[in-house]
Short mmCIF file of the C-alpha atoms (twelve columns), coordinates in Angstrom:
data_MODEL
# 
_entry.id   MODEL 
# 
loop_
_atom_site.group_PDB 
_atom_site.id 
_atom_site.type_symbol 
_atom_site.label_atom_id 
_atom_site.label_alt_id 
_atom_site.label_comp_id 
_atom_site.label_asym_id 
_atom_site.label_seq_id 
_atom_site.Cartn_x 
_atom_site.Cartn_y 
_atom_site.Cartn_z 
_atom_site.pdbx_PDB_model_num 
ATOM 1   C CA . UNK A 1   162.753 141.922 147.294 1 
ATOM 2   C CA . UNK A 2   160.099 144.786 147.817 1 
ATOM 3   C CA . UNK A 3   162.988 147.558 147.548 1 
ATOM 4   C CA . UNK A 4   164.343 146.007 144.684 1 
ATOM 5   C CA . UNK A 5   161.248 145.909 142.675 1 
ATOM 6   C CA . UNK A 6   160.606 149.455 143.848 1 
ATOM 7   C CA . UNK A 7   164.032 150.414 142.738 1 
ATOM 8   C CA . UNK A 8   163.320 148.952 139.190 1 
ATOM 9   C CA . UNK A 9   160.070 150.748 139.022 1 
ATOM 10  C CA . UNK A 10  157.228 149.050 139.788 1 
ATOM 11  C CA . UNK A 11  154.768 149.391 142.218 1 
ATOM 12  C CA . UNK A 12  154.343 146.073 144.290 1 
ATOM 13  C CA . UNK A 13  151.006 145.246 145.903 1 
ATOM 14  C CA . UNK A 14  151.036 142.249 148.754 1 
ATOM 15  C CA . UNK A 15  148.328 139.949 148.405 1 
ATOM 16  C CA . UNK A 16  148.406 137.263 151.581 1 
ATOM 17  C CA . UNK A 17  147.058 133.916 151.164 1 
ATOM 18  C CA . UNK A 18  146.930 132.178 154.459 1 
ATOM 19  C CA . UNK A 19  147.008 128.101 154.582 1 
ATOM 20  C CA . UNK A 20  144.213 126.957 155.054 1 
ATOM 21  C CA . UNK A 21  143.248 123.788 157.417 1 
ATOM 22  C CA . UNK A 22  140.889 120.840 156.809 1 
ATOM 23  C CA . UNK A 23  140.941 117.468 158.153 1 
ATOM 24  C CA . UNK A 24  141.602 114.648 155.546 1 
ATOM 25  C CA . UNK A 25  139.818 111.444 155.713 1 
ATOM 26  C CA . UNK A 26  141.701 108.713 157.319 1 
ATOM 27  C CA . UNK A 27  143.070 105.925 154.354 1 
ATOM 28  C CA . UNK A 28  144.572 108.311 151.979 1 
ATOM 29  C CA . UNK A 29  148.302 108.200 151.286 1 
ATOM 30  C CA . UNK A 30  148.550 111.186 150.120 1 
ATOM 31  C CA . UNK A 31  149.725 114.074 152.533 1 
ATOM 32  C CA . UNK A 32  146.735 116.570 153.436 1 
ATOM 33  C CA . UNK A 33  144.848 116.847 150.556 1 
ATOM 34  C CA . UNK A 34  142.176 118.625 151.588 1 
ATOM 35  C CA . UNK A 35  144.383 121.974 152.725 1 
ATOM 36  C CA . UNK A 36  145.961 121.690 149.465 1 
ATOM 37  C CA . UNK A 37  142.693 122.104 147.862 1 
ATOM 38  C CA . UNK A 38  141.555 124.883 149.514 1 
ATOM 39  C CA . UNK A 39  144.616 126.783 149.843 1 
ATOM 40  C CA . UNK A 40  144.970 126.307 146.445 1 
ATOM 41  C CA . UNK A 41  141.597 127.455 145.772 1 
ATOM 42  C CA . UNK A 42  141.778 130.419 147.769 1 
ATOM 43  C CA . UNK A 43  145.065 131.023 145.516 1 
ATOM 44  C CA . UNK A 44  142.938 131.246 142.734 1 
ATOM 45  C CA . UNK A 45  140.363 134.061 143.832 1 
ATOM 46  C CA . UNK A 46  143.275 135.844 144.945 1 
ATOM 47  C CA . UNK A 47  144.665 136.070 141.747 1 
ATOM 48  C CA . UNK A 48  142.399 135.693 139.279 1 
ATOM 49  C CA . UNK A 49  141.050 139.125 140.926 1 
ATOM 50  C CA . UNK A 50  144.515 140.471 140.564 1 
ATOM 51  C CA . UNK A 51  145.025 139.570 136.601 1 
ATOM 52  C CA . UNK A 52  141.152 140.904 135.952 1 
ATOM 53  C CA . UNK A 53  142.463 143.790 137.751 1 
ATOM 54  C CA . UNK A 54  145.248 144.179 135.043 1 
ATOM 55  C CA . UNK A 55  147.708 142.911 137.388 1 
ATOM 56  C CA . UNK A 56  150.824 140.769 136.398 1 
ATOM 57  C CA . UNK A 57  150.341 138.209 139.448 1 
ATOM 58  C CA . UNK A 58  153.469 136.645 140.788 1 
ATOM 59  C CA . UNK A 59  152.770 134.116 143.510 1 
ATOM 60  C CA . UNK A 60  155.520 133.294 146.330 1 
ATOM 61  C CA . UNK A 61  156.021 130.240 148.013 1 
ATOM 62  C CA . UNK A 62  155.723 127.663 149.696 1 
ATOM 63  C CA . UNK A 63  155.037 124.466 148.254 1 
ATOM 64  C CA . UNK A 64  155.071 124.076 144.586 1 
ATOM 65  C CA . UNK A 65  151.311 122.767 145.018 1 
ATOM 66  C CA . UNK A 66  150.069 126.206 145.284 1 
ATOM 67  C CA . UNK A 67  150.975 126.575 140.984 1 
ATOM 68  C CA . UNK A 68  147.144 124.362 140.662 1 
ATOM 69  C CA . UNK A 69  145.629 127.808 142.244 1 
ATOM 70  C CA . UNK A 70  147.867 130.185 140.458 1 
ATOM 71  C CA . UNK A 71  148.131 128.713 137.047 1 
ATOM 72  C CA . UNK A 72  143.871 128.194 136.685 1 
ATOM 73  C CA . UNK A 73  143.569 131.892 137.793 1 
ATOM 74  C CA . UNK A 74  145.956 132.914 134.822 1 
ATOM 75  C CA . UNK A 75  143.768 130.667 132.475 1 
ATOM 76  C CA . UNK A 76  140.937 132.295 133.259 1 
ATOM 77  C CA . UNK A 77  142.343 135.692 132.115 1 
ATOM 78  C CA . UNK A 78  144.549 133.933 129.247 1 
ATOM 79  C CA . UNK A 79  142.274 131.169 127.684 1 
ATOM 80  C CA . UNK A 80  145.083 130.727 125.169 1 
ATOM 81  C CA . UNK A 81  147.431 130.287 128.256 1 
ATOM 82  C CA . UNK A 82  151.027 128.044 127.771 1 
ATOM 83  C CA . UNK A 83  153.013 126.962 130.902 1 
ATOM 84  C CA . UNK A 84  157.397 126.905 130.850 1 
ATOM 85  C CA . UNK A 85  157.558 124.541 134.416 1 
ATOM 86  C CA . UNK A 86  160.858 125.228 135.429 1 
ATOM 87  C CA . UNK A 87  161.636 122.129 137.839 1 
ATOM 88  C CA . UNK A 88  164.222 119.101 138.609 1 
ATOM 89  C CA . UNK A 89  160.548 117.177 138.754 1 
ATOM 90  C CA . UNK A 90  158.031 116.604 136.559 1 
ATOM 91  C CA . UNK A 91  155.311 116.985 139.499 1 
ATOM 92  C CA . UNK A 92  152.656 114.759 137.589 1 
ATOM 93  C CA . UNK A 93  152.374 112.418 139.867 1 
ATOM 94  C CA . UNK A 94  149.176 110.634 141.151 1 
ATOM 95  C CA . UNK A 95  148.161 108.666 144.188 1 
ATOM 96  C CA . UNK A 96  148.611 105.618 142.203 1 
ATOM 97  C CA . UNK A 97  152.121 106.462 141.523 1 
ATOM 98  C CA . UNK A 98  153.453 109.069 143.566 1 
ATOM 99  C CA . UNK A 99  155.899 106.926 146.069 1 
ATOM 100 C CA . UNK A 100 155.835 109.675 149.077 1 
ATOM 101 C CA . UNK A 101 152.453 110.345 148.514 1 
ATOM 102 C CA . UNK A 102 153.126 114.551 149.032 1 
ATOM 103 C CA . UNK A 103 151.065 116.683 146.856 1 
ATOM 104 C CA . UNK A 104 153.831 119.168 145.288 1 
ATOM 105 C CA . UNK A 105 154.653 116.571 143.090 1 
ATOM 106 C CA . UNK A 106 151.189 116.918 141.535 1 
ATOM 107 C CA . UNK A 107 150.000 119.842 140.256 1 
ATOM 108 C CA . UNK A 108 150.592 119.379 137.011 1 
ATOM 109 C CA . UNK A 109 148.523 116.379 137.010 1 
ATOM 110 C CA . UNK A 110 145.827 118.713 138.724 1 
ATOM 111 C CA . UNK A 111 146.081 121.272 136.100 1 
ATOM 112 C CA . UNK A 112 146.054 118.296 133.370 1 
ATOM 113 C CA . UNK A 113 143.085 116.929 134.738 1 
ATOM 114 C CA . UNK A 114 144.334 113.752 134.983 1 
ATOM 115 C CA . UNK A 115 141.626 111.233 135.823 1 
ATOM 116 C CA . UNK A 116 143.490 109.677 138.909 1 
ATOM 117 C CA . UNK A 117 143.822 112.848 140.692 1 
ATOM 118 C CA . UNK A 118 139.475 112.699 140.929 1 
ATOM 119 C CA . UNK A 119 140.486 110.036 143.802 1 
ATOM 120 C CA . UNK A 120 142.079 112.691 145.843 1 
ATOM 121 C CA . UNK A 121 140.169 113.710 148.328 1 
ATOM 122 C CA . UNK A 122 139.301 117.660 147.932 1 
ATOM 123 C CA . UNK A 123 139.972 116.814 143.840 1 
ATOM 124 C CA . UNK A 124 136.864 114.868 142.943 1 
ATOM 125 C CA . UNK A 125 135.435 118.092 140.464 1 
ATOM 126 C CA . UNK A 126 138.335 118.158 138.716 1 
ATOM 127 C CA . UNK A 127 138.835 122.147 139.418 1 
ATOM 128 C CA . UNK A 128 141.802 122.677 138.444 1 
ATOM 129 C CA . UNK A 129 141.925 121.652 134.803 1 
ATOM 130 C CA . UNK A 130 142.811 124.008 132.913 1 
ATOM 131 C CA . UNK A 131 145.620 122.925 130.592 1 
ATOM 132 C CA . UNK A 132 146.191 120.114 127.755 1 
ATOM 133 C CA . UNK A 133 149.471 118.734 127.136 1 
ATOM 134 C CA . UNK A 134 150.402 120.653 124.321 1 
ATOM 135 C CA . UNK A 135 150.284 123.378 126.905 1 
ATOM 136 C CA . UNK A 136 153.458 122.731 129.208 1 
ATOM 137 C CA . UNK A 137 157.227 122.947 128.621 1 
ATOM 138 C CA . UNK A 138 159.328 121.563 130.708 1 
ATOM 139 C CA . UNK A 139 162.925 122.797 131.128 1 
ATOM 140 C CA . UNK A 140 165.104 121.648 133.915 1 
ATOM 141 C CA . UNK A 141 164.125 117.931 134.488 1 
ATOM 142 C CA . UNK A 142 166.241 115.596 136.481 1 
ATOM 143 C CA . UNK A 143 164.490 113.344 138.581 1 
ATOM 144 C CA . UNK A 144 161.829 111.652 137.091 1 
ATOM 145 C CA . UNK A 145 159.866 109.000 138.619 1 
ATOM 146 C CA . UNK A 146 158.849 105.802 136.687 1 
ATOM 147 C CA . UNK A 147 154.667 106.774 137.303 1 
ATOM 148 C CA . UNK A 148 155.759 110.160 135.890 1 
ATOM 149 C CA . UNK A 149 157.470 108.923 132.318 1 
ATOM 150 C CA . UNK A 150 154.128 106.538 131.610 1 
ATOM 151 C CA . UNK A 151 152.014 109.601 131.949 1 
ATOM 152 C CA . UNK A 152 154.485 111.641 130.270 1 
ATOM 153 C CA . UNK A 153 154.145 108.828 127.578 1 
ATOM 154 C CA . UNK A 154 150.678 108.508 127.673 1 
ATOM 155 C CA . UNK A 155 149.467 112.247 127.325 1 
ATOM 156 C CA . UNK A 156 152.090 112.801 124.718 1 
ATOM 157 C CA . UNK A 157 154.050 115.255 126.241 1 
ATOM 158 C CA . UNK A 158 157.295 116.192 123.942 1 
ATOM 159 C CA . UNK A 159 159.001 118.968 125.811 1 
ATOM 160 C CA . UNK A 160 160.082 116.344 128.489 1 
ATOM 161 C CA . UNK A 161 164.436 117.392 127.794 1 
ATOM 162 C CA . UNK A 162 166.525 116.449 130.632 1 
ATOM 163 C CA . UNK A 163 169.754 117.779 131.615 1 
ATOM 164 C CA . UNK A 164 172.013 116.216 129.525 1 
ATOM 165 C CA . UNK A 165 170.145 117.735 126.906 1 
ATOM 166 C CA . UNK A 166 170.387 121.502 127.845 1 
ATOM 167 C CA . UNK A 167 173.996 121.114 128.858 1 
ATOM 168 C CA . UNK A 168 174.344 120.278 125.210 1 
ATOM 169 C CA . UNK A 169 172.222 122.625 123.569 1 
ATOM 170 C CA . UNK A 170 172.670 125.253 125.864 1 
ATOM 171 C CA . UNK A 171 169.783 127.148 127.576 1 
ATOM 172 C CA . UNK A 172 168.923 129.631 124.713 1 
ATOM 173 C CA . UNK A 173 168.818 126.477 122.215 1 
ATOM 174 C CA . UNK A 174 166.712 124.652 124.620 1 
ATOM 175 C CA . UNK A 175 164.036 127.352 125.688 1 
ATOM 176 C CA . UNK A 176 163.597 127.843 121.960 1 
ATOM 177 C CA . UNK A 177 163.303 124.464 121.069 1 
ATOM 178 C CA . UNK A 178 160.374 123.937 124.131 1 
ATOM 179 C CA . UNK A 179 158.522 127.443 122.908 1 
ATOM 180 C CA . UNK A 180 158.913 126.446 119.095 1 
ATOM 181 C CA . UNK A 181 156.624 123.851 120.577 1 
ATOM 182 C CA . UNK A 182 153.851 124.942 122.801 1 
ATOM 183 C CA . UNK A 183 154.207 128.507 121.295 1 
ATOM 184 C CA . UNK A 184 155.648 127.976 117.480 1 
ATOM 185 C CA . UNK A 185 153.600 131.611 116.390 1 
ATOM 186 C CA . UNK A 186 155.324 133.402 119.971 1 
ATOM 187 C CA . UNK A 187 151.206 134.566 120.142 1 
ATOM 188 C CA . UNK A 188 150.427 132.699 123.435 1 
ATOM 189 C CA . UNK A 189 150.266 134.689 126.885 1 
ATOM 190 C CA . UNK A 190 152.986 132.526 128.588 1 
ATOM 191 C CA . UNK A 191 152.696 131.354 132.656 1 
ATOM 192 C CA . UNK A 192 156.366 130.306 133.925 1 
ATOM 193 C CA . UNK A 193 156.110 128.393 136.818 1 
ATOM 194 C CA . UNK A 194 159.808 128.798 138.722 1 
ATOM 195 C CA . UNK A 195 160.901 125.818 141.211 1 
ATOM 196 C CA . UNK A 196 163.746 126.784 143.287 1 
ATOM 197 C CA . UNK A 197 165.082 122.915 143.146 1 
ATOM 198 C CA . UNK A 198 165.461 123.547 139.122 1 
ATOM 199 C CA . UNK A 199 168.546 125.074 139.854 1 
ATOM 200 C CA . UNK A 200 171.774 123.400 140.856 1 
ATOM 201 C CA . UNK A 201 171.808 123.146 145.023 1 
ATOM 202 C CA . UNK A 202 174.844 125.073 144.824 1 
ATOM 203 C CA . UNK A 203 172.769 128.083 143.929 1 
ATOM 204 C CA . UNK A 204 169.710 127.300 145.701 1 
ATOM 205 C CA . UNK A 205 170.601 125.038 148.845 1 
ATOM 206 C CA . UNK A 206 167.735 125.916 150.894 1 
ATOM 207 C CA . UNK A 207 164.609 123.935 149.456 1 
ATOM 208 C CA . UNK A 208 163.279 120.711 150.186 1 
ATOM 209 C CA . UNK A 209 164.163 118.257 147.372 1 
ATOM 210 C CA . UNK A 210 167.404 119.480 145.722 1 
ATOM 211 C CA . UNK A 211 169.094 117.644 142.967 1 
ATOM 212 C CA . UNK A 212 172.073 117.861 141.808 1 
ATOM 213 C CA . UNK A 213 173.445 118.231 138.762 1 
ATOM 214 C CA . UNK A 214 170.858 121.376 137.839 1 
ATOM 215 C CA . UNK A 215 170.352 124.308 135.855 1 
ATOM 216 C CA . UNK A 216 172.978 127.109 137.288 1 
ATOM 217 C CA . UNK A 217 171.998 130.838 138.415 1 
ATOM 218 C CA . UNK A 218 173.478 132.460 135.162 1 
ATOM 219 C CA . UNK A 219 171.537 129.995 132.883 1 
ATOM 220 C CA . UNK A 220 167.959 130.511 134.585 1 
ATOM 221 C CA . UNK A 221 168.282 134.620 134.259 1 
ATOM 222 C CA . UNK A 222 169.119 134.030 130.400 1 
ATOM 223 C CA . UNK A 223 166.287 131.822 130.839 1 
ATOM 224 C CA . UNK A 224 163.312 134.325 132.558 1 
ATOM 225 C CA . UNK A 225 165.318 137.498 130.754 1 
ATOM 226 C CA . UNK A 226 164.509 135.866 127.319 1 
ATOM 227 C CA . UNK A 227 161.022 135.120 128.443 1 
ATOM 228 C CA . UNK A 228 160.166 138.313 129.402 1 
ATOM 229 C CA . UNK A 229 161.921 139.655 126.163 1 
ATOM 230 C CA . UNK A 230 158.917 137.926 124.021 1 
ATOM 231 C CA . UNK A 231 156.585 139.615 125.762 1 
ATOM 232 C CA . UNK A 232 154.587 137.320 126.221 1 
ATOM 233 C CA . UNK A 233 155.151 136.503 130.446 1 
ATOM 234 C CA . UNK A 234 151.454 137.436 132.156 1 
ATOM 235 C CA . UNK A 235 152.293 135.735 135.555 1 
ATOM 236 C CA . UNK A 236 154.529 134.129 137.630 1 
ATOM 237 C CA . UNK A 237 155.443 131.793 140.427 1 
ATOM 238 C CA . UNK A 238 158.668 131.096 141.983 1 
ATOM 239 C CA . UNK A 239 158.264 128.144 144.925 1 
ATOM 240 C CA . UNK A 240 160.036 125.852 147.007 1 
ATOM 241 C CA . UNK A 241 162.138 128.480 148.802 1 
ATOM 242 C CA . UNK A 242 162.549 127.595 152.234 1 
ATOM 243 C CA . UNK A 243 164.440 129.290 154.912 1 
ATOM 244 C CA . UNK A 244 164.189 126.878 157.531 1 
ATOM 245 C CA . UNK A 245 166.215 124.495 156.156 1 
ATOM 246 C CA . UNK A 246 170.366 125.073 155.283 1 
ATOM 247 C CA . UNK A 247 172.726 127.348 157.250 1 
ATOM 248 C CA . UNK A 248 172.946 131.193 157.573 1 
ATOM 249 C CA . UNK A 249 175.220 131.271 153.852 1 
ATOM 250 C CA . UNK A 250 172.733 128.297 152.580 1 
ATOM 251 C CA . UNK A 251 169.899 130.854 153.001 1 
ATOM 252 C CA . UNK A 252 170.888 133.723 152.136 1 
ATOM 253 C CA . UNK A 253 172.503 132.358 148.517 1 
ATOM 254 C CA . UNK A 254 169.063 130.720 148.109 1 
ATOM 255 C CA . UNK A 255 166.864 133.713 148.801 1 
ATOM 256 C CA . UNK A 256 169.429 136.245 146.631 1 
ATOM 257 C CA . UNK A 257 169.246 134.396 144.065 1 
ATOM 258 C CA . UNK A 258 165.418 134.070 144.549 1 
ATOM 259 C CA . UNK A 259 165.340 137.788 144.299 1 
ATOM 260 C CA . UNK A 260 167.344 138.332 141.151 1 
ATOM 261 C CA . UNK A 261 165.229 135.694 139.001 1 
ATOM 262 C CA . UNK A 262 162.102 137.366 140.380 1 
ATOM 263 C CA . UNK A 263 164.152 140.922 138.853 1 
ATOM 264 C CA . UNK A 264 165.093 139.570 135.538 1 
ATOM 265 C CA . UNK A 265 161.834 138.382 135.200 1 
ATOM 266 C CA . UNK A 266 160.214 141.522 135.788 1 
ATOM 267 C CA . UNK A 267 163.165 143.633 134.204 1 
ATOM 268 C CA . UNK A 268 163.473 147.576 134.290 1 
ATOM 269 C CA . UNK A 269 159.758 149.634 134.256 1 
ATOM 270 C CA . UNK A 270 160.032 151.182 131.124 1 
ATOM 271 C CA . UNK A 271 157.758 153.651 131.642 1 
ATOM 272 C CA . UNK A 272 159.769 154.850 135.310 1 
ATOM 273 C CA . UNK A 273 161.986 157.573 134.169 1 
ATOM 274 C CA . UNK A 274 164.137 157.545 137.393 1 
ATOM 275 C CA . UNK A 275 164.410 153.502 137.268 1 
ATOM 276 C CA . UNK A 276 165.547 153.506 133.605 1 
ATOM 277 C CA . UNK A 277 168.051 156.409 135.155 1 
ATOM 278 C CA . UNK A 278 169.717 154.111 138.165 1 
ATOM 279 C CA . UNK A 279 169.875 151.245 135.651 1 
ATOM 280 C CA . UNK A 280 172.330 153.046 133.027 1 
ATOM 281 C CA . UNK A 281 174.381 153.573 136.670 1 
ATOM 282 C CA . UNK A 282 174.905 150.025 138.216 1 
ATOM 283 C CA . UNK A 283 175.951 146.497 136.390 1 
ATOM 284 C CA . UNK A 284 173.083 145.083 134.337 1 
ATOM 285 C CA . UNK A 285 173.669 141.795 135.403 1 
ATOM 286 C CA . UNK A 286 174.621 141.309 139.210 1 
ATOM 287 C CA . UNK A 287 175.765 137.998 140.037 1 
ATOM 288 C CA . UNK A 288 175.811 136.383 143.368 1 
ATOM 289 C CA . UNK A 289 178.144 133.367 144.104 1 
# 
């Protein structure tokens, strides 16, 4: 991924966030709370130092709980901040309805502020609020859970499309439709959060909770090329990429792929003369099957 980067141009700078470790009190369902928090805090510093800095941060992961840290940091540079969360889940989830009880099905009810997640222990200030509803478009949504479409309800969130609907509008229509919502003047800095699991398993095998039935390679780089084409994209996460799990071609399709969103999201450095040079040299658009 480094070369690649370097290839197109930029100049990549490794920031490592270690997880942290903290004991959870006993009686909690929910799955180590308190390392979430602070690894997700220490997320934060770490890039909200790097987009003061100038910085377009692009955090890579691990569990889709570490978007709490990354998304606040981005706020804090970009009051005005809007979120695409590209997902099969809708990852609001609280204690009271979460049925597993793991935390990366919450963080956007951490980032919503949602009074349920105050129970959580490591959660109680509520540090992570940094978005309203009107904020986040969803695009990619398959498996809901019932908790989920009462908050959904409740909060009065109306980019909540499914998959039915972007295979009918197609994913141009669709991303559209979601930014003529939380962005209808295209003058909001825009976060897109990137879960692995949004895309079909057949092009991203290797992550935890795959559904099928998803969004397919080609249609996520339309997706992250037109976002970057408004531009509008100040940071970055793509999560839920996970080696361990899959075989040897499971992997290696998952992490490829990985690679080419993080590209197209990035695109060619306009200002690197010898990268706009290889570019007019090799296919625009490489696609991996």
């Amino acid at each position: 991924m480094l070369d690649l980067i370097t290839r197109m141009g930029w100049s990549p700078k490794i920031v490592r966030v270690a997880q942290r470790f903290e004991a959870s009190p006993e009686g909690t369902k929910l799955y180590q709370p308190m390392c979430v928090a602070a690894t997700c805090n220490d997320v934060a510093k770490a890039m909200t130092a790097e987009a003061e800095a100038g910085n377009f941060p692009m955090l890579i992961g691990g569990d889709h709980c570490l978007a709490m840290g990354s998304v606040i940091a981005s706020a804090r540079r970009h009051p005005n901040l809007c979120v695409v969360w590209f997902d099969a889940h809708a990852d609001v989830n609280t204690e009271d309805t979460s049925p597993t009880g793991n935390m990366h099905g919450m963080p956007l009810a951490g980032l919503l502020g949602l009074e349920a997640m105050k129970n959580a222990p490591g959660f109680s200030d509520g540090q992570f609020k940094c978005l309203k509803p009107q904020d986040v478009g969803y695009v990619g949504l398959r498996d809901v859970d019932e908790g989920e479409y009462e908050y959904i309800r409740q909060l009065g969130i109306n980019t909540a499309y499914h998959m039915p609907d972007l295979k009918n509008m197609g994913i141009t229509t669709q991303l559209k439709a979601v930014l003529d919502k939380i962005n209808p003047n295209r003058d909001r800095p825009i976060h897109l959060s990137f879960d692995v699991d949004g895309m079909d398993p057949i092009d991203a095998p290797s992550t935890g909770t795959p559904v099928p039935g998803g969004v397919r390679f080609h249609e996520a780089v339309q997706m992250v090329k037109e976002l970057r084409e408004t531009g509008l994209l100040v940071s970055m996460d793509i999560v839920e990429v996970n080696p361990a799990l899959g075989d040897a071609q499971d992997v290696d399709v998952t992490v490829r792929n990985a690679r080419w969103i993080l590209a197209h999201a990035l695109g060619i450095n306009p200002k690197s003369e010898d990268a706009m040079a290889a570019a007019r040299t090799v296919p625009a658009d490489p696609v991996v099957v």
